[in-house]
N, C-alpha and C positions, 0 to 999 in steps of 0.2 A: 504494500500500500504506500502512495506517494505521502510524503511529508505533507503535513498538513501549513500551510502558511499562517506567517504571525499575523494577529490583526495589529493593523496600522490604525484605527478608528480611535479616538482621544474619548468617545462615549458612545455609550449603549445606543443602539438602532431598536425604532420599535419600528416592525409589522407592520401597516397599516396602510391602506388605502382611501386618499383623500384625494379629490381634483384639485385640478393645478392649473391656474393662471401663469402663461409665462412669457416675457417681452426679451426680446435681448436688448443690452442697453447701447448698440447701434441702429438699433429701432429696424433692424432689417426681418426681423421673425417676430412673432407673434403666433401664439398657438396654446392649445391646450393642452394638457394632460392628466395623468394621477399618478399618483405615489406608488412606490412596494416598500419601500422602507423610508424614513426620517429621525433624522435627531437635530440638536440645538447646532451640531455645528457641519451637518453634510445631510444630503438627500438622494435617491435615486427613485428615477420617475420615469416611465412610457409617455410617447408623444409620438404623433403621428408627421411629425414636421422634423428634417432634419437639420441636427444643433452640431457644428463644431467646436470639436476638442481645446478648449481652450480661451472658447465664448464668454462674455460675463453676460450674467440673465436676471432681472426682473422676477420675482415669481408671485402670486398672491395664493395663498393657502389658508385653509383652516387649521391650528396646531391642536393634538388631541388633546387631554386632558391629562393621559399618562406624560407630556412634556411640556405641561404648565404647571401653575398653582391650584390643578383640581377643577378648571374649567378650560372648555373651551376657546379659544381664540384666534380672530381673523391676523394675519401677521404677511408682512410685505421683509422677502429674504433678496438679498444680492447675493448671489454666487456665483463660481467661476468653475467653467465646466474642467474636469479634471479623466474624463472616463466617457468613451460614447460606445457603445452596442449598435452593429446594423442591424437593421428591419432583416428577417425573416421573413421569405415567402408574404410577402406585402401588410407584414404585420410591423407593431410601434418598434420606435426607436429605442434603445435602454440609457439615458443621461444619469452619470455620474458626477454630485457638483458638491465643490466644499462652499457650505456657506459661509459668507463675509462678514454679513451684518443681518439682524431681523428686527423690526421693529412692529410693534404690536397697534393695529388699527385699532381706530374709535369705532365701538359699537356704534350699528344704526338703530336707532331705536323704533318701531313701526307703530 
């Protein structure tokens, strides 16, 4: 059995599937997506739109509640793509990106 590689990850990744708002911040993509994993300081997400290696992106997400204070939260991330997956057989892209900065949106209140 091949060696198992060390995690390089500075924090726990949870699970989760949440859509994803995402711009680059040359304003040249725009597109959607959702998550398979996130934490406070990296993300990896499917998108049907493809992002190069090296990109920096815009994202708007909801953060779950297991990587807040117990709620939910709208949060607008900068990060910079580190890791891209080709599309298979005309399915999503796989973007690897360490986040920069996140800042926590004002609820809207309806």
């Amino acid at each position: 059995m091949p060696d198992a590689k060390p995690e390089r990850r500075s924090r726990q990744r949870l699970a989760v599937r949440v859509p994803v708002s995402i711009q680059s911040r040359q304003g040249r993509v725009q597109a959607s997506g959702y998550t398979r994993d996130l934490s406070t300081s990296g993300i990896f997400l499917y998108t049907d739109s493809q992002i190069g290696e090296g990109s920096e992106l815009e994202m708007i997400l909801i953060l779950p509640s297991g990587l807040t204070s117990g709620e939910k939260r709208w949060v607008c991330c900068r990060a910079s793509v580190v890791r891209v997956e080709d599309s298979e057989e005309g399915g999503d892209f796989g973007v690897a990106a360490r986040i920069r900065s996140m800042e926590v949106l004002p609820e809207i209140l309806g």
